[in-house]
C-alpha positions in Angstrom: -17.7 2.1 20.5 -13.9 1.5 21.2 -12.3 -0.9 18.7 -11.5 -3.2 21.1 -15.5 -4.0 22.0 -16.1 -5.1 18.7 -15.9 -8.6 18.0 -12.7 -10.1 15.8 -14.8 -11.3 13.4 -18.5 -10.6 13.1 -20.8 -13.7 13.3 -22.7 -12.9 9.9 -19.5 -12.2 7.6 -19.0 -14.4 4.9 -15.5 -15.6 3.4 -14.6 -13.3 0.9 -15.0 -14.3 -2.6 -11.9 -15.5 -5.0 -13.0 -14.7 -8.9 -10.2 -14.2 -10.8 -12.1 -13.6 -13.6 -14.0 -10.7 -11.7 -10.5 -9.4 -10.5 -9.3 -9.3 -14.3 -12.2 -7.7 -15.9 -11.3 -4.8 -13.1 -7.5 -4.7 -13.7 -9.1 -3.9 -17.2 -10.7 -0.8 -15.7 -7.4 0.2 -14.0 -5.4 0.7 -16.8 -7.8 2.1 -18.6 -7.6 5.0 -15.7 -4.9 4.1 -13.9 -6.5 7.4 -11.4 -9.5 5.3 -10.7 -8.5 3.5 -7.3 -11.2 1.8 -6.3 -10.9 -0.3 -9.0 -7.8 -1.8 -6.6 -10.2 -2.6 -4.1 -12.4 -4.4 -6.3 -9.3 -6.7 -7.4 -7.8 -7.2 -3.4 -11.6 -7.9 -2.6 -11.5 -10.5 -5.7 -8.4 -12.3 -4.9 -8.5 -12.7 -0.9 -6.4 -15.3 0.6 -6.5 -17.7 3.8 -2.7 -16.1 4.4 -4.2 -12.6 4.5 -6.6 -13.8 6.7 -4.5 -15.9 9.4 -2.0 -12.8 9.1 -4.5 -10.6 10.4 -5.9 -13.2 12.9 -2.3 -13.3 14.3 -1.8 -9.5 14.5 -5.1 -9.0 16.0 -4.1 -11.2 18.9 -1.0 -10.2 19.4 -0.3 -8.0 22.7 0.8 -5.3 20.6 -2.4 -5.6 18.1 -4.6 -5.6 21.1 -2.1 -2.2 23.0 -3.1 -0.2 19.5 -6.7 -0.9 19.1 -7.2 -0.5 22.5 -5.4 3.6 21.6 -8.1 3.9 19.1 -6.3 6.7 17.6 -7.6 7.7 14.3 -3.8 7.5 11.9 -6.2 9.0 8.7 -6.1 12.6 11.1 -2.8 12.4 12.3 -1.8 11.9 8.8 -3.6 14.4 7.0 -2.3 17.0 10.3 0.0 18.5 8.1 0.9 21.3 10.5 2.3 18.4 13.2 3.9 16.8 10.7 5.7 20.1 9.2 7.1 20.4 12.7 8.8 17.6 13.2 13.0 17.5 13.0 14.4 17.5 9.3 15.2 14.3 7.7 12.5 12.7 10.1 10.1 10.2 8.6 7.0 12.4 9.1 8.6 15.1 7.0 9.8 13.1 4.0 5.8 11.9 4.4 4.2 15.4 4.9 6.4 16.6 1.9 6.0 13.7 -0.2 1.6 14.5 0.0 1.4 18.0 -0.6 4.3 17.3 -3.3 1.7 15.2 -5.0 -1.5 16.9 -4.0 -3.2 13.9 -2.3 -4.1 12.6 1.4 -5.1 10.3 3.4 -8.8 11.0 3.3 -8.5 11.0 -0.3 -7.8 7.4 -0.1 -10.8 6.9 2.2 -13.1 8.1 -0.3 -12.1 6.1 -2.7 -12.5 3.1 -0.7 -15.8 4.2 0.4 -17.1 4.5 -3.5 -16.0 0.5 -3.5 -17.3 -0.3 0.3 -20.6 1.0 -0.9 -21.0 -1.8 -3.0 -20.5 -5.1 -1.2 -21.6 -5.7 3.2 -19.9 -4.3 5.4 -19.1 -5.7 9.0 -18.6 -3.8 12.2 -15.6 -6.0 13.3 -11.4 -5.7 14.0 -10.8 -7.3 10.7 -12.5 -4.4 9.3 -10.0 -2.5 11.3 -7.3 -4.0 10.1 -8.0 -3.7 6.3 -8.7 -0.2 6.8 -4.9 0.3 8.6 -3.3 -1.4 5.6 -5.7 0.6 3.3 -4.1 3.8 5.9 -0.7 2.3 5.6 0.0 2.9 1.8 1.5 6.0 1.2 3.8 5.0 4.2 4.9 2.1 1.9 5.8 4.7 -0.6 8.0 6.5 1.4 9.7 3.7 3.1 10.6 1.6 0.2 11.3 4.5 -2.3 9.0 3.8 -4.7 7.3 6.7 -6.3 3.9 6.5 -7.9 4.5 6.3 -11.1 3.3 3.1 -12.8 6.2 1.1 -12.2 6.7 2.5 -8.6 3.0 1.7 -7.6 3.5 -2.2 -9.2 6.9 -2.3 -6.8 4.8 -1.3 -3.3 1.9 -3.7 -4.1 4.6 -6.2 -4.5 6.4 -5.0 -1.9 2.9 -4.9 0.4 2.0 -8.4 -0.8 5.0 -10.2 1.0 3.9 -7.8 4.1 0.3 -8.9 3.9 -0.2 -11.8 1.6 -3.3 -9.8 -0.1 -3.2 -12.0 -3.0 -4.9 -9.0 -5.2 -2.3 -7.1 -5.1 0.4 -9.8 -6.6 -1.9 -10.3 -8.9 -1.8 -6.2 -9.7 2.0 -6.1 -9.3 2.5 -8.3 -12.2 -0.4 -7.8 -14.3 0.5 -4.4 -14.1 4.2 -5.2 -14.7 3.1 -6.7 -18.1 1.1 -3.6 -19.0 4.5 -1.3 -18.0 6.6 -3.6 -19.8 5.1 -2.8 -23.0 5.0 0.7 -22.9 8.5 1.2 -22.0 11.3 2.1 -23.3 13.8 -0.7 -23.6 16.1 -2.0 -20.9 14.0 -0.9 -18.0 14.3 -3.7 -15.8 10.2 -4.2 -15.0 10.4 -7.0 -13.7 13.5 -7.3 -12.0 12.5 -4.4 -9.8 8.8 -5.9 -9.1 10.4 -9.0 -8.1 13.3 -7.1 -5.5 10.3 -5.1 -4.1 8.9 -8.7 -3.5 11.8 -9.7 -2.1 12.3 -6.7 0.1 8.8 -7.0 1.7 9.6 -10.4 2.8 12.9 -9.2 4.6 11.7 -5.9 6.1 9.9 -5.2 9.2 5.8 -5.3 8.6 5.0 -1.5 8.1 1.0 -1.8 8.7 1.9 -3.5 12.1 4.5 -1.2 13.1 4.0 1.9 15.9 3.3 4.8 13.6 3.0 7.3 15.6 6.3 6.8 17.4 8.3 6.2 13.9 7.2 9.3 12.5 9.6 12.0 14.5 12.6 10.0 13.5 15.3 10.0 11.6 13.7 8.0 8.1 17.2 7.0 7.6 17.3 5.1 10.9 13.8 4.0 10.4 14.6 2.2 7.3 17.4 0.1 8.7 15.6 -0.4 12.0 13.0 -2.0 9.6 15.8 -3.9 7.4 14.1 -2.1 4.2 16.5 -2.0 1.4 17.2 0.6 -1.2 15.3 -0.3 -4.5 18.2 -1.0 -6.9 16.2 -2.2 -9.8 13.6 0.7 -9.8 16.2 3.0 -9.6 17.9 1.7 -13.0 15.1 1.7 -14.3 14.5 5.5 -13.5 17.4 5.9 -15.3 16.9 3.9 -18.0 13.6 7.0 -18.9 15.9 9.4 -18.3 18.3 8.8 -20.6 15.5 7.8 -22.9 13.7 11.0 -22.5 10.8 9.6 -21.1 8.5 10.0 -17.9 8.0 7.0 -15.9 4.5 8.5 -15.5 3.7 7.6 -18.9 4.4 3.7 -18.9 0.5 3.0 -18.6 -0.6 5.8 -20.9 -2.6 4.3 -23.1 -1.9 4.4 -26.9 
């Protein structure tokens, strides 16, 4: 059934919970195994807002929410098309994304699964707001590529940050700075953890929303152009703080390792 013939929000779905406590005891798990991603899902699922929710109400009504779901393209498979992506111009956005996967061995179907371990858990509803999660869900290594922010601990703790002033998923605030406390600790001194999470925050606030943007007709140009189109601006802070391992002799990969 096309998206668009399935109601904007099913009759039987309930409002999502909000347990902080639950949300903490799987930020826990996180760093424990920073890998284990559907431990993220657990803590957005945790922590939803009313914000996140008339956000998605406004998109889905919007003429240009209603024009995309009405495409019904699958973004996972045009993601994960490697080949297609390989062939579009140098310095174009797809590129940078295409190179930026295989560079790190992961996909968009990876992400999927993940999620799917997590939906397997709680209901699920056949409705557009179920879309709309999954194209944010879709959306995240975009984020990455946009912004600048690389996965390594602190990099990840900037794009939730950034993706919370995009989407107001209150879950992953909560992860930014949780997270942010639990990178401050292991790292060396003068990295500017906080000073970055908050710009990212900042930054998402100013740019252009990624997860509503046209996808498919951003991805064969220029990223450079694509950035300022989008008003997303360079990430000062987490690049200092980049620097700041360096010169320390340390990988920003192993600000969460655990002791």
């Amino acid at each position: 059934m096309p998206i668009s013939d399935i109601p904007l929000v099913h009759p039987e779905r309930e409002r999502a919970p909000f347990k902080p406590l639950k949300a903490l005891h799987h930020f826990r798990k996180l760093i424990a195994d920073k890998e284990d991603t559907e431990q993220v899902f657990h803590i957005t699922n945790n922590l939803r807002s009313q914000r996140y929710f008339d956000d998605a109400m406004r998109f889905l009504e919007s003429d240009f929410g209603k024009e995309l779901r009405a495409r019904d393209e699958n973004l996972v498979a045009i993601l994960d098309d490697h080949e297609s992506l390989k062939a579009m111009p140098a310095g174009s956005f797809g590129r940078a994304y295409v190179e930026f996967m295989e560079r790190e061995n992961i996909s968009a179907q990876g992400l999927v699964e993940e999620n799917a371990k997590f939906a397997s858990k709680i209901p699920s509803y056949p409705d557009q707001l179920e879309w709309f999660g999954h194209r944010l869900r879709d959306t995240h290594d975009l984020v990455h590529i946009l912004t600048g922010y690389g996965r390594d601990p602190l990099g990840e703790q900037c794009v939730l940050a950034f993706s919370y002033s995009q989407n107001f998923s209150l879950g992953f605030l909560f992860i930014a700075y949780a997270g942010g406390f639990e990178v401050k600790r292991r790292a060396p001194a003068g990295v500017p953890v906080f000073k970055a999470i908050r710009q990212a925050q900042r930054h998402g606030k100013a740019a252009a929303n990624i997860g509503h943007s046209d996808i498919t007709a951003l991805l064969p140009r220029s990223i450079d152009e694509v950035r300022a189109e989008m008003n997303i601006a360079p990430p000062t802070h987490y690049q200092s703080a980049l620097q700041v391992c360096a010169d320390a002799g340390v990988s920003p990969h192993d600000m969460l390792v655990m002791a």
